[in-house]
N, C-alpha and C positions, 0 to 999 in steps of 0.2 A: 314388495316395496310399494307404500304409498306411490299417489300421483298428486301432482299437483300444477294448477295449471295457471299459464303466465300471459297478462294481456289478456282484452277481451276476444281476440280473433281464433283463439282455441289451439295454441299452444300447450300441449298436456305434457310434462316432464315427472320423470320421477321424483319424488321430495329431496335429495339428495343426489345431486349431482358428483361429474368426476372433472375437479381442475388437471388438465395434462400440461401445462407449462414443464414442473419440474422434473418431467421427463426427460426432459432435452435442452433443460436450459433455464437459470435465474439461481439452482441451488448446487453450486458446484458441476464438475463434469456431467455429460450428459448421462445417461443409464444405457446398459445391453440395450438396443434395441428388438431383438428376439423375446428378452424378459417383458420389456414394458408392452408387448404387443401382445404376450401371455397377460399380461397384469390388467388392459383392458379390457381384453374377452372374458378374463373374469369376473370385471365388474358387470358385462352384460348379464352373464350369468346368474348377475346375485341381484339383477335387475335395474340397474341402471340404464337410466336412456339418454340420458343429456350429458354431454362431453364438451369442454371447454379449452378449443387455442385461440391461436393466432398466428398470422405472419411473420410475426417477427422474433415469434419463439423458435430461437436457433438462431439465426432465421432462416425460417422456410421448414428446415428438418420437422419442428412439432407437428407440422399439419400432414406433411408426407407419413409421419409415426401412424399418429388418427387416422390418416384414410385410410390405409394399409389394415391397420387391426382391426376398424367399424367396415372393411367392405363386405364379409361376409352379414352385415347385418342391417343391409339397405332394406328402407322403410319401416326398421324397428326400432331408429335410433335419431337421436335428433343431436347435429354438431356445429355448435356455435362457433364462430371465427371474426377475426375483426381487420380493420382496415385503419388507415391514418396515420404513419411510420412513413420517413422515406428511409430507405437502406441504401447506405453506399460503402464500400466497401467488406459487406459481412457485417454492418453495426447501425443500430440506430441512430439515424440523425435528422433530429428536427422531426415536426406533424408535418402531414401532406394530407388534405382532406379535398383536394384539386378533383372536379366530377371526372375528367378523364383518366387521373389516379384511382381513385376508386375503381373507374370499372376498370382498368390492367388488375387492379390486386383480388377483385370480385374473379376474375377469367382464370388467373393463375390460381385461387386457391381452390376452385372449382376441379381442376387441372390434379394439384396436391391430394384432395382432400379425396377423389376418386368417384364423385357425385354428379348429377345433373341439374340440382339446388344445392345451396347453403340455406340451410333450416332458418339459421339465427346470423344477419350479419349487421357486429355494433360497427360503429366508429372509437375506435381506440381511446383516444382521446382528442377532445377540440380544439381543433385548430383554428385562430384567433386569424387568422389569415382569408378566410372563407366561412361566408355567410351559413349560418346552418339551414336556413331556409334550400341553398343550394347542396347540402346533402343529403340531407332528405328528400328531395326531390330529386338526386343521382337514384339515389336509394328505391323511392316508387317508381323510378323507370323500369331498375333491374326486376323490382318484385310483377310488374305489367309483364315482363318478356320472359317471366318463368325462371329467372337465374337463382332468385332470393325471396324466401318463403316471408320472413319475419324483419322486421329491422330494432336492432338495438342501438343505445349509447351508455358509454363509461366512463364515470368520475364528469359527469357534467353538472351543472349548477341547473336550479329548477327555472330560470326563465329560458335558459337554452335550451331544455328540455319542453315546455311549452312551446318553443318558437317550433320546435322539429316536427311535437304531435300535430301541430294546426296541418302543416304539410302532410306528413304520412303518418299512422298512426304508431309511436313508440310499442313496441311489446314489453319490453322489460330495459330495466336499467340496470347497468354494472357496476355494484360501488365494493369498497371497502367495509364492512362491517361486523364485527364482532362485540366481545365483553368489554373489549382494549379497545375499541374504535367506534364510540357512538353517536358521534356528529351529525349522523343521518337524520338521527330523530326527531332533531332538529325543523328542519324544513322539508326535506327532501321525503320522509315516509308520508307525512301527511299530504304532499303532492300526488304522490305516484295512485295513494287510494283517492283523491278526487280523481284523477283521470283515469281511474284501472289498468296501472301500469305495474307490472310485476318488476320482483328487484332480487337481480344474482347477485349474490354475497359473496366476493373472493376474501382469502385470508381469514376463512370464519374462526380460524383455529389463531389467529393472530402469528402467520408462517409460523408454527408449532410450539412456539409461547405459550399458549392457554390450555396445550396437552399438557405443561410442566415438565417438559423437556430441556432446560435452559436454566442456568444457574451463572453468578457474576465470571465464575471459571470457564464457562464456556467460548469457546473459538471458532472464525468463521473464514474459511478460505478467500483469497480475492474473488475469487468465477461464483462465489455465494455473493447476492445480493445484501443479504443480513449484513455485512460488512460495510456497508456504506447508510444504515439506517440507524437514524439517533437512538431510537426502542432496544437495539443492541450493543448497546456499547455494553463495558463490564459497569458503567455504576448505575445505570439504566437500566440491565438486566438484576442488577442488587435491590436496587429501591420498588423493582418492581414485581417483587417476592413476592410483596400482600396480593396481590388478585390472584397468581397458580394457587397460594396455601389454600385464598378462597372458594376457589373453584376446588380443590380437592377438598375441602370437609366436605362439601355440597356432595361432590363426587362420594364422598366412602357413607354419607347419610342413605343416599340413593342405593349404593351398593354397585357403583359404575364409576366408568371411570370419567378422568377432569374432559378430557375430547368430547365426550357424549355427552357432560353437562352442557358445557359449549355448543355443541352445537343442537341440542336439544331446547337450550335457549333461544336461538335464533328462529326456531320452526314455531317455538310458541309465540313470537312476534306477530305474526300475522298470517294467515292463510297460502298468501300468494307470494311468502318470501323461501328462495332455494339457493343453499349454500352449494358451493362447489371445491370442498375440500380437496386438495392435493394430496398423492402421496407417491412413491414410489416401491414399497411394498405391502404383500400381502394380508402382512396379519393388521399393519394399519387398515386398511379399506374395511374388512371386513367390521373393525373396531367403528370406524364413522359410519357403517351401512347399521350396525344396529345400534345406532340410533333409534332410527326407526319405532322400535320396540318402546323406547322408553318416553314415558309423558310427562312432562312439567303441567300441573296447577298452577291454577291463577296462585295460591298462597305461596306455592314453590318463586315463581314469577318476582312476587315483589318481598320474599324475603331475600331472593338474590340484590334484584336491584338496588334494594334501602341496603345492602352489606356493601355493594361495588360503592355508591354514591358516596360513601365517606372516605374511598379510597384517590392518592392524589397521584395519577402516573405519570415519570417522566419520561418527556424527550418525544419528539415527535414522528410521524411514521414514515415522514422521506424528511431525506435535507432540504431544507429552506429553499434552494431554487429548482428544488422537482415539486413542490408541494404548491409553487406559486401555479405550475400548467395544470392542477386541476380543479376541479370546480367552478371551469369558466358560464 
């Protein structure tokens, strides 16, 4: 497995990471926990280093999963976790980015996760409530007293992210980005490379969209997220045929499949950009680790892009009033 390394402070990750969310939480029931703790030791195996939860996956249970599976593999592995959720009763409710919140949810995941640091610890999401200058500045307290190696932020707008690095320096940022999802390009990638700020890509696979998984017949239970995002509905998944069919020619020209053009795409983006594909089984991981293998050219690069660019997708990737909390 490639490395690749995030921030200038010398976070080295494997080029491909493993999102563990849908282990325990966002796509339906949770998974065997005995399986998904076989399912990440074999991605060590197969070389990955970088593992992706949070608190409030389950909550609480994702990060208990990860410690559990990564403790035989302290100091080979690096596991990012985030903070800025309050939970009250079992469920998220509202940001909490309060510096004495922080450090509770910094101790407990500590506690979860089975470690003496948290490698990578973002902010969830910003809370419009408290200055970000005061999280970041929670944040270089923890990292001064050894609890927190690195600090992240996800789905933040680029003067937020400026305000943060002046205080401590950002490592990497957490956004959304895929073939479906290129907003970033926007503003936010030409930031992150002025200030050498690396950027983890969740949903690179567009939550299994852009495998070509998903046709207007497809159904999604309530405890599935997909069920409440506009990109899912049935005439949202119909109208937006044309980018899987696209990504599959690409995929059968290459002789691989629609995943690995996807996320092969994304690695050719930039240097310092690492997706963190989910999965919950096996023969998927192995299918997003060999990646790896396969290279996009600069020609491959913008024959994709000039094909996607004439394509017009509907519907957007949260409902209206989840999409207004990010990018602050």
């Amino acid at each position: 497995m490639q490395k690749r390394t995030l921030g200038k402070n010398g976070l080295e990750v494997s080029a491909i990471g493993l999102g563990c969310m849908g282990m325990s939480f966002g796509y339906g029931p949770a998974s065997d926990k005995r399986e998904m703790t076989a399912l990440i030791r074999q991605a060590v195996e197969r070389g990955v280093t970088f593992f992706d939860t949070a608190e409030v996956y389950g909550p609480f249970t994702n990060e208990e999963l990860v410690g559990e599976a990564l403790a035989p593999f302290k100091g080979k592995v690096s596991i990012a976790t985030k903070f800025g959720f309050r939970i009250e009763n079992g469920k998220q409710a509202g940001t909490d980015s309060r510096p004495e919140h922080i450090r509770q949810v910094a101790e407990a995941s500590l506690k979860r996760l089975k470690v003496e640091v948290i490698d990578l610890l973002y902010q969830h999401r910003v809370d419009p409530k408290v200055p970000i200058e005061d999280v970041a500045g929670t944040v270089k307290d923890l990292i001064r007293e050894g609890k927190v190696k690195y600090f992240g932020l996800s789905e933040a707008g680029v003067q937020t992210i400026r305000r943060a690095h002046a205080v401590q320096p950002v490592t990497t940022v957490q956004n959304e980005y895929s073939l479906w999802w290129r907003q970033p390009e926007g503003e936010l990638l030409p930031a992150l490379e002025e200030l050498g700020i690396g950027l983890v890509t969740f949903s690179p696979l567009g939550r299994g969209f852009l495998a070509g998984r998903f046709d207007a017949n497809s159904q999604f239970g309530s405890s599935d997220i997909r069920s409440t995002l506009p990109r899912f509905t049935p005439e949202a998944l119909q109208a937006n045929q044309a980018l899987t069919a696209l990504v599959g020619e690409f995929a059968k020209r290459k002789g691989t499949t629609p995943a690995r053009i996807a996320l092969a795409w994304l690695l050719a983006r930039k240097p310092w950009i690492v997706p963190i594909p989910g999965t919950r089984k096996l023969e998927r991981l192995e299918e997003n680790l060999g990646t790896a293998e396969l290279e996009l050219g600069p020609e491959d690069i913008l024959a994709i892009d000039s094909a996607v660019a004439k394509i017009t997708l509907l519907g957007g990737r949260y409902p209206e009033e989840v999409e207004k909390t990010t990018g602050l």
